[in-house]
N, C-alpha and C positions, 0 to 999 in steps of 0.2 A: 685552837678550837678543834675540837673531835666530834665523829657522828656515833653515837647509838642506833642502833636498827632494830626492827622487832625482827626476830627471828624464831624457827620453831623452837628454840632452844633457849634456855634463858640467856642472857646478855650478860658479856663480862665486863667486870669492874676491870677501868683502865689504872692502870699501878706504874706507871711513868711518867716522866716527857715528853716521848716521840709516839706518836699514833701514827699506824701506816689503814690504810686502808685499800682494799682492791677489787676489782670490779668482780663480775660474778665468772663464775667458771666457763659456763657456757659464752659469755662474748669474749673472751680472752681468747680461748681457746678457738674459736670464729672468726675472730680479727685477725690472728696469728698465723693459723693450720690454716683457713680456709673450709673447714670441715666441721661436722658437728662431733660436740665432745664426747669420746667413751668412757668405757670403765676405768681402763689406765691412761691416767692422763696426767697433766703437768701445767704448771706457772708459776709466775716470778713473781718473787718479792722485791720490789725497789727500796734500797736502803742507802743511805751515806749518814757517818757519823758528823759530827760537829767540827772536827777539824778538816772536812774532805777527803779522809783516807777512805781511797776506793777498795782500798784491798784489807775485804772482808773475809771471814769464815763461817762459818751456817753451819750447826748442828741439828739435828731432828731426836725430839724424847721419843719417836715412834719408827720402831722399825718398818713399818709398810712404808715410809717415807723419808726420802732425801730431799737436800738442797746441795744443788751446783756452787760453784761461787759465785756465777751472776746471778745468785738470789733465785735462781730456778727450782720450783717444789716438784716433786714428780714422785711415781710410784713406783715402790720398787718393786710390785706386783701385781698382778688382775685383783683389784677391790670387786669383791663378789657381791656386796649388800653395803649398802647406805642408805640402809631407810631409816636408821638411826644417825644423827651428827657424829661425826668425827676429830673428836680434840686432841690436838699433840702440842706441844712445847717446840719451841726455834729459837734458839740460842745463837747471836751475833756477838764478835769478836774480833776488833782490829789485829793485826800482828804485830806491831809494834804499837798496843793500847793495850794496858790491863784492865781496861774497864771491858766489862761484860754486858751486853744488852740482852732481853727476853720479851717473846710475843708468845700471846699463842693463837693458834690456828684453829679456827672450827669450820669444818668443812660440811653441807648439806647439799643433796638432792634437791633440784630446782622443781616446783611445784608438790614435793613433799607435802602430805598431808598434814591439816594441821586443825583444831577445834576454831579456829579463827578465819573470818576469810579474810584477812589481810595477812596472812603468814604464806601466801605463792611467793618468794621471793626468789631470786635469782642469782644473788648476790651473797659474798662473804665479808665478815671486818675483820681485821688485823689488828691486836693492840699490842704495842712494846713499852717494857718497863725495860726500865734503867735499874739495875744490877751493878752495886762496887763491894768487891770482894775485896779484903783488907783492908787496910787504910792507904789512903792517897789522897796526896796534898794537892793535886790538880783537880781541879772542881770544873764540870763544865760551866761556860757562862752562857751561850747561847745553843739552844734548841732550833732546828731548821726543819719545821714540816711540809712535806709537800702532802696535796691534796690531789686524792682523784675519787668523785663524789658518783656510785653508783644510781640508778635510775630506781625508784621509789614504784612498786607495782600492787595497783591496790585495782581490786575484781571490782565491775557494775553492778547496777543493782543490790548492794549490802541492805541486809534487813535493821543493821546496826547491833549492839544499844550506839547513838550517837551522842558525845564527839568521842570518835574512838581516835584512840593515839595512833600515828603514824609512825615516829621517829623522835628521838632525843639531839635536840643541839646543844652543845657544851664549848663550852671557852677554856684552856687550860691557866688561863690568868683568872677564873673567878672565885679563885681563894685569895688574889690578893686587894682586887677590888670588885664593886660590886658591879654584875653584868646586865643588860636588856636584852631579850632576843626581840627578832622580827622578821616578817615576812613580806613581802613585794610581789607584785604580779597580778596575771588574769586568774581569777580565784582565791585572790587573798584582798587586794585593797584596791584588783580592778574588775570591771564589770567580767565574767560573772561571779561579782564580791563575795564574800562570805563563804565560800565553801570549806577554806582551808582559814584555819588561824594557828597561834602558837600562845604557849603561855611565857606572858616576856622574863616571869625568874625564873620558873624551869629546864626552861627550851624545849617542853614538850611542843610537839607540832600536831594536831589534829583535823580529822574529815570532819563536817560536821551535817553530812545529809548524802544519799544517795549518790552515786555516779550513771549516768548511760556515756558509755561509751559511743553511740549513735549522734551524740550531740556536742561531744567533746571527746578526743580520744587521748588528750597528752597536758598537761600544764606544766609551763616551765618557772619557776618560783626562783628568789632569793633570799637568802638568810643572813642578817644582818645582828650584830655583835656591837654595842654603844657602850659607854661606861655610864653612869648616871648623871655626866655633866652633857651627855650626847655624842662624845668623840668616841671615834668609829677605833676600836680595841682590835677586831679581825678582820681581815678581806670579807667581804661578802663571797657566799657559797652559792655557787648552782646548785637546784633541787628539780629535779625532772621528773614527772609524775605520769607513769602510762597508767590506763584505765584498761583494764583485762576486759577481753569480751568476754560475757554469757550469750546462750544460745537465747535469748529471747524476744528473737524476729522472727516472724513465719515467712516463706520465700513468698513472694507476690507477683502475678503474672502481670503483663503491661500491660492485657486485654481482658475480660472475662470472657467473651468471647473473640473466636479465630476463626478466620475464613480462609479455607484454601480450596483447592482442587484439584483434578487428576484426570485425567483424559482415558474414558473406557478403554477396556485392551491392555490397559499401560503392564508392561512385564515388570515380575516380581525388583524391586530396588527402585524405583521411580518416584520422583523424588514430592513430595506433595506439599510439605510445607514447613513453616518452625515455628515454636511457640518459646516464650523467653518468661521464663521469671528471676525476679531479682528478691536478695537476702539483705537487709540492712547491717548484718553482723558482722562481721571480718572475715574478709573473702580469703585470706592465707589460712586462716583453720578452718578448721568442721564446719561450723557456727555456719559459714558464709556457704560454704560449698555445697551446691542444688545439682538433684540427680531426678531425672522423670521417669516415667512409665505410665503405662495408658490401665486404664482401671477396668474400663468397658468399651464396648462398641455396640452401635445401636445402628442398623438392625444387625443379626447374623447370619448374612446371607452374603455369599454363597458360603463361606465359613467363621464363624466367632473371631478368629483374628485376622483380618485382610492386611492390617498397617503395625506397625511397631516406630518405635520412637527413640534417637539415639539419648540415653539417658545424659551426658555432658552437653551436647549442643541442642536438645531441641527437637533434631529433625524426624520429622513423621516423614516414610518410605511406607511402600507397598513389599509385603511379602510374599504374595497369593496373586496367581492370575484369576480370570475369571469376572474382572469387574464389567459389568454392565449397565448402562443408564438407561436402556429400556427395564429392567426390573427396579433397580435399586439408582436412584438418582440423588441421593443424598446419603452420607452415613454420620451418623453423629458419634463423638468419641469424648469421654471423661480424662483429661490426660491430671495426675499427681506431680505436684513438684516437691521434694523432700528434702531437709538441708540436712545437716553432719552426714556428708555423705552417701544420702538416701537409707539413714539407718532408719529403722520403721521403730524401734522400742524408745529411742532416742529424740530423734531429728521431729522436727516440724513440718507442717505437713500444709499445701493449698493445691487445689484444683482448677481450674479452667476448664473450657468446652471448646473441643472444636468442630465445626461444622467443616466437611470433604464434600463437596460437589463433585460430582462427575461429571463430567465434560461430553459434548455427544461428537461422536464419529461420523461419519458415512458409511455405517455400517449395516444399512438395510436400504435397501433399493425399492424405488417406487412401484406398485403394483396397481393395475389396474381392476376396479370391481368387476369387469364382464368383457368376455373375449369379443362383443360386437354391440356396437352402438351404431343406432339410429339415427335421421332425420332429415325432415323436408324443407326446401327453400323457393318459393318464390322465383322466375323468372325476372331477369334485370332489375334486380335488385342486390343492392350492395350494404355492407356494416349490418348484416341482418345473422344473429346467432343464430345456427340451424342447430346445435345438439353441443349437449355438457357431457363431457368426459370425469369420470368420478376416478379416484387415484388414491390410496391409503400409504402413506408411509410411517413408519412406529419410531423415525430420529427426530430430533427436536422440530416443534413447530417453527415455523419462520423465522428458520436458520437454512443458508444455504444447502447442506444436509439433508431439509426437509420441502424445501421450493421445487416445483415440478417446471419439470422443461419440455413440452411437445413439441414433437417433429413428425409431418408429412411425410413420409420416405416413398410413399407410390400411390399412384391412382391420379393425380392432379399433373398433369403435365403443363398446365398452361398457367399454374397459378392463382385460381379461380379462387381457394379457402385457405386462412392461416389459424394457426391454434392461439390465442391468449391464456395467460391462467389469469386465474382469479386471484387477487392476493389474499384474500381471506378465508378463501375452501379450500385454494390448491387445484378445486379444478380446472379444465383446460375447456374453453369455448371454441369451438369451431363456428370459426367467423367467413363470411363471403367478405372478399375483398375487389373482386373483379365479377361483372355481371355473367350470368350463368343464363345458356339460352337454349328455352325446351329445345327448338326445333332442330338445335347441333345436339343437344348429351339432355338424353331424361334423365339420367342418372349416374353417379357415382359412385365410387367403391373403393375408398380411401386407406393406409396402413399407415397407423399413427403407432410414435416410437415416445416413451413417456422416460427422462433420467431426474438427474436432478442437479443444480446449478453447481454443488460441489463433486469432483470425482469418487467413485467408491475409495471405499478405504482400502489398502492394498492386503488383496487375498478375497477380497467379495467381488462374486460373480453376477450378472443381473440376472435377473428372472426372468422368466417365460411369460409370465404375467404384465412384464412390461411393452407388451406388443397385443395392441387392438384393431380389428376392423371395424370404418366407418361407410354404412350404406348414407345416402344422401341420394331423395326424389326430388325433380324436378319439377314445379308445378306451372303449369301453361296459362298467361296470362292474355289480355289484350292489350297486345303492341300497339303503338302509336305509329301510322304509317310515315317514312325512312325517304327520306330525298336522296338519291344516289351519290349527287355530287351535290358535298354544302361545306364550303359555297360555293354555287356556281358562277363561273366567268364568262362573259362575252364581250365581244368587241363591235364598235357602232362608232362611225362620224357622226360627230355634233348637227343637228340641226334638220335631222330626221324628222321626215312630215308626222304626223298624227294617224295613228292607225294605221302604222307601219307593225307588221310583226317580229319579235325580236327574237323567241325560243319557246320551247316548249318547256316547262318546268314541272315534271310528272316526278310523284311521291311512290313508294313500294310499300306496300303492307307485307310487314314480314311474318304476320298468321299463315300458313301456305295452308294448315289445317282446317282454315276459317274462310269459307267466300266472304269479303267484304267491300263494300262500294269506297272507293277514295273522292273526297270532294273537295275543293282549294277555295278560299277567298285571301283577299288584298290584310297584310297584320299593318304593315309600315310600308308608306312612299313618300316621304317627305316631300316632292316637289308636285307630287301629284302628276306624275306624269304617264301611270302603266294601269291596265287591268290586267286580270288572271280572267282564263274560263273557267267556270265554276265546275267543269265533266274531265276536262282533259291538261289543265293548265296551262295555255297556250296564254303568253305574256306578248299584247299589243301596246302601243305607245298613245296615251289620251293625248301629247301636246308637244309642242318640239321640246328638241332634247337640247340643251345648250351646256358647253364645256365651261362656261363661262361662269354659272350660276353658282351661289353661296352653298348649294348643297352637295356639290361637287368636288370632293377632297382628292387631291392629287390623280387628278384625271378621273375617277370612277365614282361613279353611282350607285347607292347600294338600296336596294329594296327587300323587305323579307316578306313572304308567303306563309300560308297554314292550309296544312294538310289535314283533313281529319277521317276516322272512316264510321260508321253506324252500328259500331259494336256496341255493347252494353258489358260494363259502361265506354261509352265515346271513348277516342284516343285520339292526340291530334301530334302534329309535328311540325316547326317549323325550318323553312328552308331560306337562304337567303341568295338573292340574285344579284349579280355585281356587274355594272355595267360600265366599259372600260372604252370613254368618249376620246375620239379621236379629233383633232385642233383641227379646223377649216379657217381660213382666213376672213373672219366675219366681225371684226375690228378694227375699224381706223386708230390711228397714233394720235393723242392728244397732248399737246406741250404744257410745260410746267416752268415757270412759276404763269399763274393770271396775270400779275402786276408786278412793276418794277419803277425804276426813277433812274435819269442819269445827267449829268450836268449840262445845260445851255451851251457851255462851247467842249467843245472834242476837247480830250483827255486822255494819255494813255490807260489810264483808270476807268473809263467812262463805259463799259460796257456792260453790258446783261449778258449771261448764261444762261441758255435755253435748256432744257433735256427734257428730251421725246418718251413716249412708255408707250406699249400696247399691250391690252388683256388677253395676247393670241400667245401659244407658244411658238419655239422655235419649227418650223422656218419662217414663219408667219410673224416676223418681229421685224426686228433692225438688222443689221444697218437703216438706217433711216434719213431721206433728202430731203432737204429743210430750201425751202426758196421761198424771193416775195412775190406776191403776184404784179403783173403788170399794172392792174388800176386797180386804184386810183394810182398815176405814175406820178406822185409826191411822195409816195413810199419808197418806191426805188430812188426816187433823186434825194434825199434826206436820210437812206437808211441804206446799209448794207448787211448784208449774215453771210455766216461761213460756217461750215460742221469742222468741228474740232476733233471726234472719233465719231462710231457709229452711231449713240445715242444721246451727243451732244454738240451744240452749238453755240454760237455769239452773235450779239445782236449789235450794232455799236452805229454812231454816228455817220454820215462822209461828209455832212459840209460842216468848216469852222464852228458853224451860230446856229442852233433855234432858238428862235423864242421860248421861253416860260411857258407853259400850258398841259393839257392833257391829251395825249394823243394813242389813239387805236390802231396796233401795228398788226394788221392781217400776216400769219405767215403760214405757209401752204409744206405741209410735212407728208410725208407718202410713206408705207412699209416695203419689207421687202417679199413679202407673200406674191402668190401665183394664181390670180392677178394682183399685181398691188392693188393696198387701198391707202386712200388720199383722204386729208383733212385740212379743211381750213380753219385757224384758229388764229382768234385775236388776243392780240396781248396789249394790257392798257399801261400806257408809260409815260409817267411823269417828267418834263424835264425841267427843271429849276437851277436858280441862281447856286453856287457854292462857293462855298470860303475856301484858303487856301490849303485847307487838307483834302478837298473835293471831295465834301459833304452838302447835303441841301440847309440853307439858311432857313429860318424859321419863316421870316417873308416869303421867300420863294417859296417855301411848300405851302404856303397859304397860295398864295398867286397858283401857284402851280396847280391844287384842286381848283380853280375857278371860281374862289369867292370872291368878289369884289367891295370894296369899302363898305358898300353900303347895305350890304348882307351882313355881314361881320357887327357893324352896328344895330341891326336889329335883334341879331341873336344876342348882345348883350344885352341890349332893353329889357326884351323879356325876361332873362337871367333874372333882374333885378325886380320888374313886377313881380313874377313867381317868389321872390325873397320876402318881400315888403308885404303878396300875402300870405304869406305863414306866418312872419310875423306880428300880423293883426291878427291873426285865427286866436294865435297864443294868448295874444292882452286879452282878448275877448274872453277867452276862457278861463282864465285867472281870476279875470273879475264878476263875474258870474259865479266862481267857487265861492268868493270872498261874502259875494249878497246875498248866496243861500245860508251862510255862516251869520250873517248879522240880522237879518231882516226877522222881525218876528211874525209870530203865525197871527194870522188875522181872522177870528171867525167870527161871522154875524154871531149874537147872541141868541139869534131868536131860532139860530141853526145849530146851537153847541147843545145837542140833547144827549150829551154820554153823560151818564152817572158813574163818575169814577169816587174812588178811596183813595184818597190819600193819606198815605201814612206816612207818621213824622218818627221821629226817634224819641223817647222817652228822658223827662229831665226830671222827673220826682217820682216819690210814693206819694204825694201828699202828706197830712196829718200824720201815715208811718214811718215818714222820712225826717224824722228831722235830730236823729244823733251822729251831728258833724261839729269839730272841729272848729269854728269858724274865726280864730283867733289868729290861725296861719296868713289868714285873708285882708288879716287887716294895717292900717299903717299904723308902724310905732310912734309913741307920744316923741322919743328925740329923735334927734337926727346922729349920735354918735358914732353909729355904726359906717356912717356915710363921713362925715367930716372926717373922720381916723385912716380912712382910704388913702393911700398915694395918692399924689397927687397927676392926673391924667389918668386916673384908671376909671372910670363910669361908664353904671350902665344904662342903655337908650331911655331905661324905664322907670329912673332911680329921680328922685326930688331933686334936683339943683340946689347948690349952697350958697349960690350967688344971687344977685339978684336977679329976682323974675319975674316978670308978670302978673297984676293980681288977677286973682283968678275970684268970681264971683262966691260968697260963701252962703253956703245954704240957711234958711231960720229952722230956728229947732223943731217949730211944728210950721212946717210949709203947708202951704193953701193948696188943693190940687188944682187949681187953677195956677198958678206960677211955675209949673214942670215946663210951661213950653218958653215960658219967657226967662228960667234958670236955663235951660239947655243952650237957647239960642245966646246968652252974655256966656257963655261957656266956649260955645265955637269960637265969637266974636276975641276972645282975651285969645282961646291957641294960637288964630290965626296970627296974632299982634305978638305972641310972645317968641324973641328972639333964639331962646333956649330948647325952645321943643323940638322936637325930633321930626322929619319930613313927615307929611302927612301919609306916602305911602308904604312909611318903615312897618316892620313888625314890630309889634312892642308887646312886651308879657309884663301886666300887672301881678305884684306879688301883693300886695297891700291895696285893698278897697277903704280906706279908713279908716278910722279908730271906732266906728260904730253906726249905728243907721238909726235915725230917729224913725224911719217908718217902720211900721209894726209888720208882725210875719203875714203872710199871706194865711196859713195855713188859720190864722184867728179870722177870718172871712167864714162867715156862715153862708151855707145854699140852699136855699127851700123850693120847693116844689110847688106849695100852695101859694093861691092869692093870683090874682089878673097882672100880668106884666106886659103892657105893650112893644111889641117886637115890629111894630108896621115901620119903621126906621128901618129895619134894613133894606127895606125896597128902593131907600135913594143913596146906599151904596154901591151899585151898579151891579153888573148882569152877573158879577161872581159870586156873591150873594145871594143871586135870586132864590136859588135853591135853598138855600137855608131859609129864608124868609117867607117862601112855600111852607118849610114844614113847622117854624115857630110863628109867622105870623096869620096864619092863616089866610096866604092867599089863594087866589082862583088856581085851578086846578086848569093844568091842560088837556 
C-alpha cells in the first residue's frame, strides 16, 4: 500500500512495486544536523532490494544533484530558487543484479505558496518503479516495502469548498483483489466524530468542516486496508494530522483593569508594575507572540511620558523624575498588547488600563497657621482644654506622614499642660493635666514643637513654621480653705474624761489676695464622741474615749471636719482627724467555754480546757492566773485547775466519784496589766454517767440537766395533747369544706326577690327546624347486623340476642294518662333484667325505634286568644310564683 499526497505540484503516477516514501526536508534535516535546513542541503534514500543486497548504486538525471551509496541525496551546489518543484530521475542498481530500479524525486519549499490552503506541506514522496532491461528469466517474487508515513498539515480555519481531499490511500494489491479503505480515531469514528472520513474504494481521505487549532491542535488516525471478505490485506498506517495556526486570537489581558504604584520621588527605573496578556494562538510563531507599549498617559504632568513598558514582559518602570502626590496622585495609562510580534499592519491588537497611584512620602513637614497662640485656664483645675493649635500638612491625610505630633520643649517646667491631637483635624489641644495656681504663676509662656509620627523623608528639612508660642492666663478663682496636715494624727489614752481638749484643727485659705473668714463644723464622728469650735477649730472630747469600741479600727479613731470660708460662691474643705488611742488596762479576763460536761468518776480523759481572753492589748493581757476561790470550800475539795501556758488551762476532777448533777464552778482569773484586773467567772459543768468510750449516756445527760421522771413525763403529755389538737383542728376542717360543698342554699321564699334570667341553651327552630335525618335514630326492623358479630364482641348499648327481659310494649295510640304508668313498668323490667348494663354505665343509643306513634310537636297549635286559667301555678311552689304573678294574675307586691 502506497500514500499519495496533495502537493503544490501535480502528483505522480506510481509505475512499480517498491514505493519509498520520506519525511519532509526540513525534519530530516532537524533530526540529523540538529539545525534548520539551508539552501544546500542533503538526505537519504532508504532502499534494499528483494534479495538484501545492501550494495547498491544511485544515479541522479540532474546534475545539481547526487546520491552517495548510503542512499544520501545532496547538492552539488547553492540551489538559488525553489519556488518552483524540482523533478530529477534516481536510478538504483545492484552490482551483481541486472535489474534496474527508478524513482523520481520532486523536491519543494515547505510552505510554498499554493491556490489551496491545504498545499503548506512539509514533506516529499518518493516513487520507484521497477525497470528490467532485456530479458531475464529471474522474476522477482516478493516486494519488501518499508513505510515511514509523513505528518499531514492542514491550516485552521478553511473557508473550504468541504470535504476537501486530504491524501490518497492505495494498496499495491488492488488490481488483483478488490480493496476497503478506512479510518480510526479521534476524528474519524471517535468523539470528535466526523471531521475526517475516507472513501472506502478510492482511498481518498477528506476534512469535512473547519479546523481551530485552539481546540484541537493534532489528530492521530489510522488507515486500514480489508479485502471484501473483511481480512486485513496491509498493516494499518499511522496518519498524524497537525492543524496550522492562523493568527486569529486577539492577545487578552487577565485584567481590564491594573492597579499598581510608586512611591513619589521614586528615581527614573523604579519598578511599578506588570501587566500580562495572553494569545490563544501558538506561542512558538507570531500568532502567539505579544509585545506592549503604553498608548497614552493621563494626566501629562510633569511630562507626557513619566513610565514606559518592557514590550516582552510587561513591566511598567518610571523613566522621568519628578513624581509628586501632592500634584498628581494618580496617573492613568492605556497600555496595547499586540501579537505577531507587535506588528501593527499584521498583528492583533487588545488594550487594558492601568491605574499608578502614587504613594505619599514624608516629604512635607508640618507647619503651623500662626507663630502665637493664645489661652486662659481656670485655677485648680484639670482636663480642661485652654487653646487649639491648628497645623497644615499637604502628605496624606491620616497617614503617619500626615499625623501631627506636639511637644512642649519650654515654658512648663513642672508639668502643668500636655498637647493631644485631634484625630480628625490634626489639631493639637493643649490640655492642663496638673492644677495650675493663680497665686504661684498667673501665667505661661509655653514653645511648642509640631513633626509628625513618620520621619521626614531623607533630604527634607523642617520648617520654621513648625515652632509656635503659647501664652496661657491664669484666672483667680475661690479656693476652698487647705487644712495643713490631712490627715492629722494625734495620740490620746483610752478613757479620756469628756471635755478634755485634744488639738486645734485650723484650715488655711489659700486666697492671700482675698480677706476671708474660715468657719469649721463636725462632717463625720461616728462614735459621737468630739466638737470642733466653730471660730477657731479647737477639737474637745463630748464622752470618753474607749480603745475598746467597734468604731476603733487598729487603735485609731478617725473623725473628718469642714472647713468653709464666705466667699461667693462658698468654698469648703474637708480635713480628717485621727486619733491614735493608747490601751489602759480597763478589761478583765473573761473564760471560755460557759459550759462543759465531764464523767462521774475521774478519768484520764475527763478534763475541760479553759482559755482566758482579754479586750485590752499587750501589756494589759496574759499571761493569765487561773485559781478557785476559797468558798464555797466543795470547790476546792471536788475540783482542781492548773494553766497549761499563758492563756490556758484545765479544769479536772480530784476525788474518784461525783454524783450526776449540775454544778457551778466559780474560777477567779486575773491579767497581767499594771494593776491587774481580776474576774470571777462561772462555769456550769455537767457531770454524768459514761459508757466505756467516756462519753455521757443518754440517761446521765438527762439526770445530769436535772430532769426528773416526773418532768420528763409531763413534757410528753403535753407533746401528745398539742398532737391530738391539730389533729382535730384538721377533721373539723375538712368536714366543714365538705358541708359547704353539699348543703344546699336555703332561702325563705318570701325573701328570694332577685329577678334573675335564666338562660338555657337552645334545642330547636321550631316549625323551621324540621329537615333531619331521622332514620339514623332509629332501630332496624332485624337484628343481623348484631347476630353476624363475633361472638363476645358487644356493645353496652346494643339489643341482646339472648334472652331478655320483657320489657313493657307501648299501644299504638297511648292514653296520655299511661306515660307515668309506661315509664314506671319500664324501670321496673331494667331493674329485673339480668342483661342490662349497670345503671351508672354511660350508654349511647344509636336507635330510638323503628318509629314514634306520637305526633310532631311542631303540629301543636299556640294561640293567644280565649281565657286560660293559670291560677295552678300558685300550688307549684315559690319557684313558680313569679311566673304565676305574670300569667296568673296574682297580687302584686
Amino acid at each position: 500500500m502506497y500514500l499519495d499526497l496533495i502537493l503544490p505540484f501535480p502528483p505522480v503516477e506510481a509505475e512499480g512495486n517498491a514505493i519509498l516514501t520520506l519525511r519532509s526536508l526540513e525534519k530530516e534535516y532537524e533530526e540529523e544536523l540538529g539545525s534548520p535546513l539551508p539552501h544546500v542541503f542533503q538526505f537519504r534514500i532508504k532502499f534494499e532490494d528483494c534479495q538484501r543486497n545492501r550494495e547498491v548504486g544511485f544515479v541522479s538525471s540532474d546534475p545539481n544533484f547526487s546520491v552517495r551509496p548510503d542512499g544520501t541525496v545532496y547538492a552539488e551546489q547553492e540551489v538559488g530558487n525553489l519556488s518552483e518543484p524540482v523533478q530529477f530521475m534516481v536510478t538504483a542498481r545492484g552490482l551483481h543484479d541486472p535489474h534496474i530500479w527508478e524513482t523520481t524525486v520532486k523536491l519543494a519549499l515547505a510552505g510554498h505558496p499554493h491556490p489551496s490552503p491545504f498545499t503548506k506541506l512539509n514533506f516529499i514522496s518518493f516513487f520507484l518503479r521497477k525497470h528490467q532491461r532485456g530479458s531475464s528469466a529471474n522474476g522477482l517474487r516478493r516486494q519488501k516495502r518499508d513505510w515511514v508515513i509523513p505528518p499531514i498539515n492542514v491550516p485552521e480555519n478553511s473557508r473550504g469548498p468541504f470535504p476537501h481531499m486530504l491524501v490518497r490511500i492505495r494498496s499495491d494489491q488492488d488490481k488483483d483483489v478488490g480493496i476497503r479503505y478506512s479510518i480510526t480515531g479521534a476524528g474519524a469514528d471517535q468523539p470528535p466524530s466526523g471531521i475526517y472520513n475516507i472513501d472506502p474504494i478510492s482511498g481518498n481521505m477528506f476534512v469535512t468542516q473547519p479546523l481551530d487549532r485552539e481546540e484541537r491542535a493534532s489528530f492521530h488516525l489510522r488507515a486500514h486496508a480489508v479485502d471484501m471478505n473483511g481480512n486485513q490485506v496491509e498493516n494499518p498506517i499511522d496518519l498524524y494530522i497537525y492543524v496550522i495556526d492562523m493568527n486569529d486570537n486577539r492577545p487578552e489581558f487577565q485584567n481590564q483593569v491594573y492597579n499598581g504604584s510608586v512611591a513619589e520621588g521614586s528615581k527614573p527605573g523604579s519598578s511599578v508594575m506588570q501587566v500580562t496578556a495572553t494569545d490563544s494562538d501558538d506561542s512558538t510563531t507570531a500568532n502567539g507572540m505579544v509585545r506592549y507599549r503604553i498608548l497614552s498617559q493621563s494626566p501629562h504632568s510633569p511630562i507626557p511620558n513619566m513610565f514606559t513598558i518592557n514590550s516582552e514582559t510587561g513591566d511598567i518602570v518610571t523613566v522621568a523624575a519628578g513624581l509628586d502626590r501632592e500634584k498628581v496622585s494618580q496617573y492613568t495609562i492605556i497600555v496595547q498588547a499586540t501579537d505577531m510580534e507587535g506588528n501593527l499592519n499584521f498583528g492583533l491588537s487588545n488594550t487594558a488600563t492601568a491605574l499608578i497611584s502614587i504613594t505619599d512620602i514624608n516629604d512635607n513637614p508640618p507647619e503651623l497657621t500662626v507663630r502665637t497662640f493664645s489661652g486662659e485656664v481656670p485655677e485648680n483645675k484639670v482636663n480642661v482644654v485652654v487653646t487649639n493649635l491648628t497645623v497644615v500638612d499637604r502628605d496624606q491625610p491620616h497617614s503617619p506622614n500626615w499625623n501631627a505630633v506636639y511637644r512642649i520643649v519650654s515654658g512648663d517646667p513642672s508639668g502643668h499642660f500636655t498637647i493631644r491631637t485631634n484625630p480628625i483635624t490634626n489639631e493639637g489641644m493643649v490640655t492642663v493635666v496638673k492644677p495650675v495656681d493663680f497665686e504661684m504663676n498667673r501665667a505661661f509662656m509655653l514653645t511648642v514643637v509640631v513633626s509628625n509620627q513618620a520621619h521626614l523623608a531623607s533630604g527634607i528639612q523642617s520648617s520654621l513654621q513648625s515652632t509656635a508660642g503659647v501664652t496661657i492666663s491664669v484666672q483667680d478663682v475661690n479656693e476652698p480653705p487647705v487644712f495643713p496636715v490631712n490627715p492629722k494624727m494625734i495620740r490620746f489614752e483610752e478613757g479620756v474624761p469628756a471635755g478634755t481638749t485634744l488639738t486645734v484643727f485650723a484650715a488655711q485659705d489659700p486666697d492671700h489676695f482675698i480677706h476671708q473668714t474660715v468657719r469649721y463644723s463636725k462632717l463625720s464622728d461616728p462614735a459621737n464622741w468630739l466638737k470642733i469650735n466653730r471660730t477657731n477649730g479647737q477639737i474637745t472630747t463630748m464622752a470618753l474615749l474607749d480603745r475598746e469600741s467597734i468604731y476603733v479600727k487598729n487603735n485609731v479613731y478617725e473623725a473628718t471636719f469642714l472647713a468653709f470660708d464666705n466667699g461667693s460662691p462658698q468654698a469648703s474643705g474637708t480635713g480628717t482627724l485621727q486619733i491614735y488611742l493608747i490601751d489602759v488596762n480597763d478589761n478583765a479576763p473573761v473564760l471560755i467555754p460557759r459550759e462543759a460536761q465531764v464523767c462521774e468518776r475521774a478519768r484520764p480523759n475527763s478534763r475541760i480546757n479553759i482559755t482566758a481572753s482579754d479586750a485590752d492589748a499587750d501589756p494589759n493581757i496574759g499571761p493569765f492566773v487561773f485559781e478557785l476561790p476559797s468558798f464555797p470550800a466543795s470547790v476546792r475539795r471536788n475540783w482542781t485547775i492548773s494553766r497549761l501556758s499563758g492563756d490556758y488551762a484545765q479544769l479536772r476532777l480530784r476525788i474518784p466519784y461525783l454524783e450526776a448533777s449540775v454544778y457551778e464552778i466559780p474560777i477567779i482569773v486575773s491579767d497581767s496589766g499594771n494593776p491587774p484586773l481580776s474576774n470571777r467567772s462561772v462555769i456550769r459543768v455537767k457531770v454524768c454517767p459514761c459508757d466505756d468510750n467516756g462519753d455521757c449516756s443518754a440517761t446521765g445527760a438527762v439526770a445530769a440537766a436535772g430532769l426528773g421522771t416526773g418532768a420528763i413525763i409531763s413534757i410528753l403529755i403535753c407533746i401528745i395533747i398539742l398532737l391530738s389538737m391539730v389533729l382535730l383542728f384538721v377533721v373539723w376542717i375538712k368536714r366543714r369544706e365538705k358541708e359547704r360543698q353539699t348543703k344546699q342554699l336555703l332561702i325563705d321564699p318570701e325573701d328570694d326577690v332577685r329577678d334573675n334570667i335564666l338562660k338555657y341553651d337552645e334545642e330547636g327552630g321550631g316549625e323551621e327546624d324540621q329537615d333531619y335525618d331521622l332514620s339514623q335514630l332509629q332501630q332496624p326492623e332485624s337484628l343481623d347486623h348484631i347476630i353476624n358479630k363475633p361472638t363476645g364482641v358487644r356493645r353496652v348499648d346494643e339489643r341482646p340476642v339472648i334472652a331478655e327481659s320483657q320489657y313493657p310494649v307501648r299501644p299504638s295510640l297511648p292514653h296520655p294518662g299511661d306515660i307515668g304508668d309506661f315509664i314506671n313498668d319500664g324501670l321496673r323490667a331494667a331493674d329485673n333484667d339480668p342483661t342490662a348494663p349497670p345503671y351508672d354505665s354511660l350508654l349511647v343509643f344509636d336507635y330510638e325505634g323503628s318509629g314514634s306513634t306520637a305526633g310532631s310537636v311542631s303540629s301543636l297549635n299556640s294561640s293567644s286568644t280565649g281565657d286560660q286559667d293559670y291560677d295552678y301555678l300558685n300550688d307549684w311552689g315559690p319557684r313558680f310564683k313569679k311566673l304565676a304573678d305574670l300569667y296568673g294574675g296574682g297580687d302584686d307586691d
